[in-house]
N, CA, C and O atoms as a GROMACS GRO file, in nm:
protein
  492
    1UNK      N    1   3.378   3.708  10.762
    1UNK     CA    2   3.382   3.624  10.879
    1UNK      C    3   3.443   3.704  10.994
    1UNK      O    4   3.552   3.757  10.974
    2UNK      N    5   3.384   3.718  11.114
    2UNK     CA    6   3.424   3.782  11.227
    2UNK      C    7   3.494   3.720  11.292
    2UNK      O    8   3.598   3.784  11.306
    3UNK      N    9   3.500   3.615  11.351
    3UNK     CA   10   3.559   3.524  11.420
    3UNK      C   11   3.597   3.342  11.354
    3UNK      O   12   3.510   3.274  11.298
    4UNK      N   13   3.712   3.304  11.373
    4UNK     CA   14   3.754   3.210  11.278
    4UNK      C   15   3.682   3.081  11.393
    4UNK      O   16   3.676   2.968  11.343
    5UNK      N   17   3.628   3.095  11.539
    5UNK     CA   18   3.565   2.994  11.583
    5UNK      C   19   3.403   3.047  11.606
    5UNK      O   20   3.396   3.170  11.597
    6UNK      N   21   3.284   2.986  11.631
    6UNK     CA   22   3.171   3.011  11.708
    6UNK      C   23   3.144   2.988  11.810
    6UNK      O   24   3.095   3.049  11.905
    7UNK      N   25   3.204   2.822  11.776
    7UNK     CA   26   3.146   2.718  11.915
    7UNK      C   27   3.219   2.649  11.904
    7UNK      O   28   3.275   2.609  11.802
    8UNK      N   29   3.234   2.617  12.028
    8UNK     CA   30   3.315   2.444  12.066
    8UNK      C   31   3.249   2.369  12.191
    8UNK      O   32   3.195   2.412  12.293
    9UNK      N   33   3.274   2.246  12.143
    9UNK     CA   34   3.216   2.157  12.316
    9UNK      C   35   3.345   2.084  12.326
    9UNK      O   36   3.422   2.036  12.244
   10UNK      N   37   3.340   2.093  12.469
   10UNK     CA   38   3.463   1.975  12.507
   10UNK      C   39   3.387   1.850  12.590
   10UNK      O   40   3.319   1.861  12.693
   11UNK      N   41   3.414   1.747  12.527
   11UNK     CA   42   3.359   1.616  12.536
   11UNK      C   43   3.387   1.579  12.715
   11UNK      O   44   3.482   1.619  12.783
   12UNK      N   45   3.271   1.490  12.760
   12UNK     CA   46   3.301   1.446  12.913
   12UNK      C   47   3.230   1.303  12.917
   12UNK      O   48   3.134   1.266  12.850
   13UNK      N   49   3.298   1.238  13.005
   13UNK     CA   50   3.293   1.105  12.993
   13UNK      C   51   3.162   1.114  13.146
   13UNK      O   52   3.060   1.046  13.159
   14UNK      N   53   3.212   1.207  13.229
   14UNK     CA   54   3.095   1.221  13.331
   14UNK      C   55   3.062   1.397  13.359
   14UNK      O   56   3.117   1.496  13.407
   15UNK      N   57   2.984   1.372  13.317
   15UNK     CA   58   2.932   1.550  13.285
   15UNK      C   59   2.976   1.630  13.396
   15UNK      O   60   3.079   1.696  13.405
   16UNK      N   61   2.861   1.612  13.498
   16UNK     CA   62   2.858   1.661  13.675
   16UNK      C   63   3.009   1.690  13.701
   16UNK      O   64   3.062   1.801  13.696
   17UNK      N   65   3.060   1.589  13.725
   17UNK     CA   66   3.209   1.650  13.736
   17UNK      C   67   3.301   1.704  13.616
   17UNK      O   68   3.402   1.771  13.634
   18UNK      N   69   3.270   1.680  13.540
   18UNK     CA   70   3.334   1.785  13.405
   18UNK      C   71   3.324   1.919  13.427
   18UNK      O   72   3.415   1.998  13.452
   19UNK      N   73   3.177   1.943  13.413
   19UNK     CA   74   3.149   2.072  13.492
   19UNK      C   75   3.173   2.129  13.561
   19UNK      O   76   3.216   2.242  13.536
   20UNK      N   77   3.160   2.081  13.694
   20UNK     CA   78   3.273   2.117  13.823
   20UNK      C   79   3.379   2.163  13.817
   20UNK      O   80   3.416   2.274  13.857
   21UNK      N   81   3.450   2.061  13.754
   21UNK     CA   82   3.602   2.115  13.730
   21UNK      C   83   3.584   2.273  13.640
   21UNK      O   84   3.610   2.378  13.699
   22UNK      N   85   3.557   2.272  13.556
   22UNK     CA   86   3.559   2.386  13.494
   22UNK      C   87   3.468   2.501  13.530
   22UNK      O   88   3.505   2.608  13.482
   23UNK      N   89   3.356   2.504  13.605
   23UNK     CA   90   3.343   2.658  13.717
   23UNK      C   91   3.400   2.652  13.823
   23UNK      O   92   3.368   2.748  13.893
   24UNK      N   93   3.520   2.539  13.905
   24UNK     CA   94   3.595   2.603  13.988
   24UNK      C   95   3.718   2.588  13.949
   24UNK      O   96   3.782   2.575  14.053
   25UNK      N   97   3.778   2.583  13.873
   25UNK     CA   98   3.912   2.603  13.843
   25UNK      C   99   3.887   2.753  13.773
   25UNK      O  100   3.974   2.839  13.784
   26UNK      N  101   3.790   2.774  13.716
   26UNK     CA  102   3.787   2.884  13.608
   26UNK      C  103   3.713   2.974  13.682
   26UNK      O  104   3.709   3.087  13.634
   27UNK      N  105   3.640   2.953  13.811
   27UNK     CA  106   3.568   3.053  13.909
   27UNK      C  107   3.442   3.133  13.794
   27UNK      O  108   3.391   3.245  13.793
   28UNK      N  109   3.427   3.010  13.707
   28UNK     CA  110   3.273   3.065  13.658
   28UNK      C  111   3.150   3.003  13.700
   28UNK      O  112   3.149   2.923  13.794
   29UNK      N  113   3.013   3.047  13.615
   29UNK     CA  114   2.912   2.947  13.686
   29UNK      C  115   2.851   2.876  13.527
   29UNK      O  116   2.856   2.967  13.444
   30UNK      N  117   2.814   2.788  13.483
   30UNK     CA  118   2.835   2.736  13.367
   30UNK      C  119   2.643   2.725  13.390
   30UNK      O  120   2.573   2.709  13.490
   31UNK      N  121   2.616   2.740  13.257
   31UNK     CA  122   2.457   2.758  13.250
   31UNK      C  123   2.415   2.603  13.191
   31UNK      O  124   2.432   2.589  13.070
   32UNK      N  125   2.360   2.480  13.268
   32UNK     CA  126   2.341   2.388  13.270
   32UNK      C  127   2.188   2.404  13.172
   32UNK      O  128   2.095   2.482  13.193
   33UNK      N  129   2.203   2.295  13.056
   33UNK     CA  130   2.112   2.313  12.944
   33UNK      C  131   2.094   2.171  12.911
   33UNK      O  132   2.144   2.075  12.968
   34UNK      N  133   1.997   2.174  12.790
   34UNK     CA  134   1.962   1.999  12.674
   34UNK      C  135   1.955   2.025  12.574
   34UNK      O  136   1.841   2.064  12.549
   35UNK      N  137   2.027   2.026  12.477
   35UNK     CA  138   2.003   2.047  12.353
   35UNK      C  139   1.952   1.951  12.260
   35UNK      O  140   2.041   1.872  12.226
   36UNK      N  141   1.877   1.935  12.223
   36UNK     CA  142   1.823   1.792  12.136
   36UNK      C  143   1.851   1.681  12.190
   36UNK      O  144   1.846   1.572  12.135
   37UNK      N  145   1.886   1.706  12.311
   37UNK     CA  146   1.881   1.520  12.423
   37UNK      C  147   2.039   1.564  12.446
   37UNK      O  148   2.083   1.490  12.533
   38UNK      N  149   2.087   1.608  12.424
   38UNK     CA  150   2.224   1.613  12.472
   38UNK      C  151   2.254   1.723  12.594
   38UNK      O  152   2.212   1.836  12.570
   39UNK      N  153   2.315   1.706  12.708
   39UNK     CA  154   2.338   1.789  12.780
   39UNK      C  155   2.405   1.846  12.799
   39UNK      O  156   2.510   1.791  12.833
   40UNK      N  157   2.404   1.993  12.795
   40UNK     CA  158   2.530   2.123  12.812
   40UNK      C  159   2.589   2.166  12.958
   40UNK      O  160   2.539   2.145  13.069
   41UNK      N  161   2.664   2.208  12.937
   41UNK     CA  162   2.708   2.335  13.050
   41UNK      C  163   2.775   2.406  12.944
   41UNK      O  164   2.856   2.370  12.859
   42UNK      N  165   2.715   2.531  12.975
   42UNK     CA  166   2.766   2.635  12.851
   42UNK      C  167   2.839   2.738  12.938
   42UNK      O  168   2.802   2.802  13.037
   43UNK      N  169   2.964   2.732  12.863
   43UNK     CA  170   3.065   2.887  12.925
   43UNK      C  171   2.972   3.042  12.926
   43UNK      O  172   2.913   3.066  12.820
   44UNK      N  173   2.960   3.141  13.034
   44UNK     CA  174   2.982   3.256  12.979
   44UNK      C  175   3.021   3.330  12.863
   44UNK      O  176   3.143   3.331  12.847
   45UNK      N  177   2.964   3.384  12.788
   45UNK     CA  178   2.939   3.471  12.678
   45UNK      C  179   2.834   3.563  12.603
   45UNK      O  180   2.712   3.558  12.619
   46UNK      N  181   2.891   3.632  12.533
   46UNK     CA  182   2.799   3.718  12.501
   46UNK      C  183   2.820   3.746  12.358
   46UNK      O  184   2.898   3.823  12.301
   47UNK      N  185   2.706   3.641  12.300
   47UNK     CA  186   2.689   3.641  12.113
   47UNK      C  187   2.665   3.727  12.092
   47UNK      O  188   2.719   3.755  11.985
   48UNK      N  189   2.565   3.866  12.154
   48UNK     CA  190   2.565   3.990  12.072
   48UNK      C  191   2.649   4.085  12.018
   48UNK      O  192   2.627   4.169  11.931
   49UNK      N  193   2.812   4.046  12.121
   49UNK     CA  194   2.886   4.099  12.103
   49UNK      C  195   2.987   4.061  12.060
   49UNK      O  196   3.093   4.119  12.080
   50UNK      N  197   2.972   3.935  11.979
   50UNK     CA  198   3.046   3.858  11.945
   50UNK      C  199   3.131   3.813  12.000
   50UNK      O  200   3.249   3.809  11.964
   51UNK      N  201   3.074   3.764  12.111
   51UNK     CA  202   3.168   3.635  12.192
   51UNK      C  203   3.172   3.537  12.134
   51UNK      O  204   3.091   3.530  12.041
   52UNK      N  205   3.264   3.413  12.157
   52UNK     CA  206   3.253   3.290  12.125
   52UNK      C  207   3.228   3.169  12.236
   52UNK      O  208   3.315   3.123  12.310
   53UNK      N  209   3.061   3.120  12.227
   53UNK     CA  210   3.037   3.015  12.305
   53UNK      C  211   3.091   2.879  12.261
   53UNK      O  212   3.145   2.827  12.163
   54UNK      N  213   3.042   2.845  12.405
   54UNK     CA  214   3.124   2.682  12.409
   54UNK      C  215   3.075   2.649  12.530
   54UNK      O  216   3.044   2.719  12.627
   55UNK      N  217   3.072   2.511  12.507
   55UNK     CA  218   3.015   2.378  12.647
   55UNK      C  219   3.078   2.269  12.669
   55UNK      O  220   3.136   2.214  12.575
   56UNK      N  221   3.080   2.207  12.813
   56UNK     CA  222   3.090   2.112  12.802
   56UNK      C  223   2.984   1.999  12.762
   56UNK      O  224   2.865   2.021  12.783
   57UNK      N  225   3.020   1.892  12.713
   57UNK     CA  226   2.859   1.811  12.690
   57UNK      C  227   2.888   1.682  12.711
   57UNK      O  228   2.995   1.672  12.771
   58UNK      N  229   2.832   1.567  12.683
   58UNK     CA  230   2.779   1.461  12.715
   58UNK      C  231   2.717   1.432  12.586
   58UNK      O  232   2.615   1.491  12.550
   59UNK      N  233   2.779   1.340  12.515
   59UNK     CA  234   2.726   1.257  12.421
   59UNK      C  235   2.811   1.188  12.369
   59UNK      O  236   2.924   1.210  12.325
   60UNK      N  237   2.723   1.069  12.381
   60UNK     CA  238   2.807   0.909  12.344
   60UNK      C  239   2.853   0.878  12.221
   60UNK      O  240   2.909   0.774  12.188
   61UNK      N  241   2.825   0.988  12.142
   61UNK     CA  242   2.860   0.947  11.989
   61UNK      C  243   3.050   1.045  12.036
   61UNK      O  244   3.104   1.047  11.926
   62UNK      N  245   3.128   1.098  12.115
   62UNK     CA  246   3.201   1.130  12.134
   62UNK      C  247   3.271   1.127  12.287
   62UNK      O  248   3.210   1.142  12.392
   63UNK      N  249   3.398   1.105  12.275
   63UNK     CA  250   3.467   1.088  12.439
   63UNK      C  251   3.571   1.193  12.406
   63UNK      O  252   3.605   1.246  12.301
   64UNK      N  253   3.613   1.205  12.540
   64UNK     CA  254   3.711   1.280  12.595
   64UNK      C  255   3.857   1.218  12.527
   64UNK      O  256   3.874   1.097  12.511
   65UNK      N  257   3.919   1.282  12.505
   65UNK     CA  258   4.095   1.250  12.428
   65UNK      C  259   4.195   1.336  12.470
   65UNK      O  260   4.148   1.433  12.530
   66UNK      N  261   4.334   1.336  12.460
   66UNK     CA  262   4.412   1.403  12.471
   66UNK      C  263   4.461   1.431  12.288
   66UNK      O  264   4.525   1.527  12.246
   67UNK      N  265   4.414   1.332  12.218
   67UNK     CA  266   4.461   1.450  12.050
   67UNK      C  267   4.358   1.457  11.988
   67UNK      O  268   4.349   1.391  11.884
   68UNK      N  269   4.240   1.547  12.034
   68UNK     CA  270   4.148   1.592  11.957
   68UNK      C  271   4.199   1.766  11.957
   68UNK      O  272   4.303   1.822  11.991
   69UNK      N  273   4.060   1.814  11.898
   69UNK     CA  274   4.126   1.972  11.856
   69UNK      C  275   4.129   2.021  12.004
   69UNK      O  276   4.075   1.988  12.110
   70UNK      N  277   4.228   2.127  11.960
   70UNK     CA  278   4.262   2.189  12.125
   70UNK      C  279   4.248   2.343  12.098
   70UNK      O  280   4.266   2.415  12.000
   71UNK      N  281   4.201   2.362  12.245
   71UNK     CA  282   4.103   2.524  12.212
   71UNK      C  283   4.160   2.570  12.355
   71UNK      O  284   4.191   2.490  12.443
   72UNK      N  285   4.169   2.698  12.366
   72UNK     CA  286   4.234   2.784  12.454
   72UNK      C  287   4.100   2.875  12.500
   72UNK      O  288   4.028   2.930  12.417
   73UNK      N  289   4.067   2.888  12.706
   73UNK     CA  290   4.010   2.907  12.698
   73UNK      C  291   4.040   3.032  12.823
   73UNK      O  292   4.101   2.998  12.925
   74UNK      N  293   3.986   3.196  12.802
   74UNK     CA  294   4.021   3.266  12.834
   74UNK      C  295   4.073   3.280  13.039
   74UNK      O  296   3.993   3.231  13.119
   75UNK      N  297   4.172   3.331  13.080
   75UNK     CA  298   4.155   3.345  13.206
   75UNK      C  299   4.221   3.496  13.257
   75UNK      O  300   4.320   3.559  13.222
   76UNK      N  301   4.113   3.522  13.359
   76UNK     CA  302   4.173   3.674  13.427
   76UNK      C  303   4.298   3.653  13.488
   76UNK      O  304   4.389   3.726  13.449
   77UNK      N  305   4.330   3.545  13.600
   77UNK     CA  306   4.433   3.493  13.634
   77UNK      C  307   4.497   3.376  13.616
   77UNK      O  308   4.489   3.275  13.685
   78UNK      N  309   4.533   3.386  13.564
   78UNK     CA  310   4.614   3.226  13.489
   78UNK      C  311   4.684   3.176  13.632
   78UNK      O  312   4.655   3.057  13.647
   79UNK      N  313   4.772   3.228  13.752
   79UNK     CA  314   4.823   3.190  13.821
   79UNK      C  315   4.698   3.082  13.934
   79UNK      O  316   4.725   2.975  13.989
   80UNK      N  317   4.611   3.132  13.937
   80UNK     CA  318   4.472   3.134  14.031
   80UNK      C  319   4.432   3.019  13.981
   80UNK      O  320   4.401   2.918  14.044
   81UNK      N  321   4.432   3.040  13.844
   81UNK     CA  322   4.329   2.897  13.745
   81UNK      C  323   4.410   2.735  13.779
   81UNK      O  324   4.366   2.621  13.796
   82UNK      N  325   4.557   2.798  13.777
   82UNK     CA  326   4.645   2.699  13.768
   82UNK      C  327   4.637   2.640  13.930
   82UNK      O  328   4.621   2.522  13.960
   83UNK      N  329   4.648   2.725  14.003
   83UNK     CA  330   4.653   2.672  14.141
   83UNK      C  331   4.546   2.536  14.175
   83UNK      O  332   4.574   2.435  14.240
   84UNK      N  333   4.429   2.569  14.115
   84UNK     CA  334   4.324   2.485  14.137
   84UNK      C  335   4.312   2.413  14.050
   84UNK      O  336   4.202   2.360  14.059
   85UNK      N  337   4.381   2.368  13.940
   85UNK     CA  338   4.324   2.275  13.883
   85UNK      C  339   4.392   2.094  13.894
   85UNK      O  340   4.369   2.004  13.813
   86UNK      N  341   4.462   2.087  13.997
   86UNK     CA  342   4.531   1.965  14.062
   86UNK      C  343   4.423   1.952  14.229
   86UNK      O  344   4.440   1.860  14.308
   87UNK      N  345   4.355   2.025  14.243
   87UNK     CA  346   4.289   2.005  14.357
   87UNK      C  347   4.094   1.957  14.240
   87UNK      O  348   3.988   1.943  14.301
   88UNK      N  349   4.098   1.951  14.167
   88UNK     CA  350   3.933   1.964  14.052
   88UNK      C  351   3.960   1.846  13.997
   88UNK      O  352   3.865   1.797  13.936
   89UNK      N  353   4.116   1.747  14.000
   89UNK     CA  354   4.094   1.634  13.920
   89UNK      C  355   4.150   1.677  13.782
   89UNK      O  356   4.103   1.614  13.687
   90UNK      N  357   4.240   1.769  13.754
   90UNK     CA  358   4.305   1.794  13.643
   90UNK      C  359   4.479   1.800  13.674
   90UNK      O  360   4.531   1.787  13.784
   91UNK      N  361   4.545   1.821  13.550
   91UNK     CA  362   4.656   1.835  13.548
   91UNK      C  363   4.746   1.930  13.492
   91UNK      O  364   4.752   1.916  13.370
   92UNK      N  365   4.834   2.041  13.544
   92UNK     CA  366   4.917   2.116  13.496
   92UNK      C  367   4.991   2.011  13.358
   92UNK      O  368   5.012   1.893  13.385
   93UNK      N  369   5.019   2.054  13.242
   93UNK     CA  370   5.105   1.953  13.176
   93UNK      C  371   5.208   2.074  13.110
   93UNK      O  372   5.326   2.039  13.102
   94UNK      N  373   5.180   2.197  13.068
   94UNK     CA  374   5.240   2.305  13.024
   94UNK      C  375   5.251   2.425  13.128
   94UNK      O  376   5.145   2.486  13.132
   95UNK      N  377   5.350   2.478  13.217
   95UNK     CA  378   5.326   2.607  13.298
   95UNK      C  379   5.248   2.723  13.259
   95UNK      O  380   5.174   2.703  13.162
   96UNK      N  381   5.244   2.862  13.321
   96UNK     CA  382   5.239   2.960  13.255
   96UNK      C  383   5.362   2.952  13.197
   96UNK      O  384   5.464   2.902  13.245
   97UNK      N  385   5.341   3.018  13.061
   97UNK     CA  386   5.412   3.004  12.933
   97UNK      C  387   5.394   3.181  12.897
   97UNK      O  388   5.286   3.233  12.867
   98UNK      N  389   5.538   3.260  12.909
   98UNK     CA  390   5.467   3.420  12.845
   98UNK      C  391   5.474   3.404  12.706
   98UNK      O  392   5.525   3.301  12.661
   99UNK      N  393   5.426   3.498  12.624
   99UNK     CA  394   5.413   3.438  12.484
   99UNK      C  395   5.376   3.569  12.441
   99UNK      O  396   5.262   3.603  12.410
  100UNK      N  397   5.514   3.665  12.443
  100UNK     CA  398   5.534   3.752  12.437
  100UNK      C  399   5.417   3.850  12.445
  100UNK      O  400   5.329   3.834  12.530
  101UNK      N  401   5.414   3.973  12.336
  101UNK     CA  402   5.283   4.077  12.343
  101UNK      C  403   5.154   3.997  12.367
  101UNK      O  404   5.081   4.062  12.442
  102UNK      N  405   5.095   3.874  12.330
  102UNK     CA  406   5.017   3.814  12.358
  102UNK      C  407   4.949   3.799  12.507
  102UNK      O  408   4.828   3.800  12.529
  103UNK      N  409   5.034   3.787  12.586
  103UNK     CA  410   5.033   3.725  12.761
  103UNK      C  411   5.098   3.649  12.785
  103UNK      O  412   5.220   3.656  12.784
  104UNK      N  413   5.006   3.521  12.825
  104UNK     CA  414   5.058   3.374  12.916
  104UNK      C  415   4.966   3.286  12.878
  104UNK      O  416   4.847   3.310  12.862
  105UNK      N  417   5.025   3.177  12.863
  105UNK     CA  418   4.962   3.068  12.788
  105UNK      C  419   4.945   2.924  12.909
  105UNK      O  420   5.001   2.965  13.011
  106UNK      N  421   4.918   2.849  12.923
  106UNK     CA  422   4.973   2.700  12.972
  106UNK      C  423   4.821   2.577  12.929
  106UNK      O  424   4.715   2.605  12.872
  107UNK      N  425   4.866   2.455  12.980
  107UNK     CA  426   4.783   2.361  12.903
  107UNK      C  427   4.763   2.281  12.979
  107UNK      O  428   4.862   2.214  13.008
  108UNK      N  429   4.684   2.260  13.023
  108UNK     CA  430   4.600   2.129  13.135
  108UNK      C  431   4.548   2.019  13.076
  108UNK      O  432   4.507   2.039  12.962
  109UNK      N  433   4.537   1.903  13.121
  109UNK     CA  434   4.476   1.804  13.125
  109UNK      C  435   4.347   1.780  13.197
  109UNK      O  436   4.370   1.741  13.311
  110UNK      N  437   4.195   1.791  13.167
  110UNK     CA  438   4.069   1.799  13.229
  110UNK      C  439   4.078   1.689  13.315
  110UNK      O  440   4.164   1.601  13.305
  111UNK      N  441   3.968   1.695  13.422
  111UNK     CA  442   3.910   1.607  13.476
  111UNK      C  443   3.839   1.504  13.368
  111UNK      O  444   3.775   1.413  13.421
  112UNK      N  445   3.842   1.508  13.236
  112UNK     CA  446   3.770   1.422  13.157
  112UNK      C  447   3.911   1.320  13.079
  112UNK      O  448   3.909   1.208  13.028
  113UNK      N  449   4.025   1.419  13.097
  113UNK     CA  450   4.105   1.379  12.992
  113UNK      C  451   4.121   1.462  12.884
  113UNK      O  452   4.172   1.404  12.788
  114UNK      N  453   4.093   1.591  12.865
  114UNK     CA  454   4.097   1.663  12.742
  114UNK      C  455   4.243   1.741  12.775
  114UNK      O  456   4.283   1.762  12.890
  115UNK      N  457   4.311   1.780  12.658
  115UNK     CA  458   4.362   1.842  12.650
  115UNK      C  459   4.341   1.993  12.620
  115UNK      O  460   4.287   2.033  12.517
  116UNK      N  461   4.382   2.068  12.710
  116UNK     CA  462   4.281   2.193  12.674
  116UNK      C  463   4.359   2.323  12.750
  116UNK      O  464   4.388   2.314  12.869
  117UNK      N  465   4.393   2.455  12.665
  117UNK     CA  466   4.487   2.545  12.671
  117UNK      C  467   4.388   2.666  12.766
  117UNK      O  468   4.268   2.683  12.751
  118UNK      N  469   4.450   2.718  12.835
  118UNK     CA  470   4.398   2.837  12.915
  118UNK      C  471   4.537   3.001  12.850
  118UNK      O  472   4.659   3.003  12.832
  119UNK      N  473   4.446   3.087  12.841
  119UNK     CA  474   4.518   3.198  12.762
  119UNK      C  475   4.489   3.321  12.908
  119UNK      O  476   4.397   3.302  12.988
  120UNK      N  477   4.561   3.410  12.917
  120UNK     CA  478   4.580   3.540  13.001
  120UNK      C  479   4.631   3.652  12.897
  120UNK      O  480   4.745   3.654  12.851
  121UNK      N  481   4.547   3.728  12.872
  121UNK     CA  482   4.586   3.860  12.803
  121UNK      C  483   4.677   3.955  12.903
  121UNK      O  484   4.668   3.962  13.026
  122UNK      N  485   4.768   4.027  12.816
  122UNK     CA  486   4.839   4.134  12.949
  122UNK      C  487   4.754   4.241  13.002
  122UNK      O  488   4.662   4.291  12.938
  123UNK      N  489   4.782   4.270  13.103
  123UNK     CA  490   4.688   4.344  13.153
  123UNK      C  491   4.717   4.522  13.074
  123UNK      O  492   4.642   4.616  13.104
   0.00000   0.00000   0.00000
């Protein structure tokens, strides 16, 4: 096993702005998809090289929570990410956090309601 995740979706109660929030807080562009009737926005990655994808989605058999599984999701600037995500409809709930040889850690609250960790490697 190469990687202990593949995929993850983080659940949205209203997609359009789920989305939003997460290519401008995260300053990506999220590749808007349907998967068997369900609708994506899929993070940046690259499976050949064993990245690990992930989306946001839209489906009613699941909602947005604050204690579902919680997944950490990479940032170049954690200070930058953080700035914007109280202006996108989210919430600081954990600071940057250093976490030693690792980087910086902290934990937001989505525009959906998810609980959901942003990671900064040291440079």
């Amino acid at each position: 096993m190469k990687n202990a995740i593949t995929w993850f979706e983080i659940p949205s109660a209203d997609y359009d702005r789920a989305t939003t929030f997460y290519e401008r807080t995260l300053g990506v562009q999220l590749q808007r998809i349907e998967d068997n009737g369900i609708p994506m926005a899929v993070f940046p990655f690259d499976d050949r090289a064993g990245g690990i994808g992930g989306a946001v989605v839209y489906d009613v058999r699941r909602s947005p929570n604050m204690g579902g599984v919680h997944i950490y999701l990479p940032c170049s600037n954690l200070d930058t990410v953080l700035q914007r995500v109280g202006g996108e409809g989210g919430t600081v709930i954990v600071p940057k956090t250093a976490i030693g040889e690792h980087g910086w850690m902290a934990v937001i609250v989505d525009s959906e309601g998810n609980n959901v960790g942003l990671h900064q490697l040291p440079a």
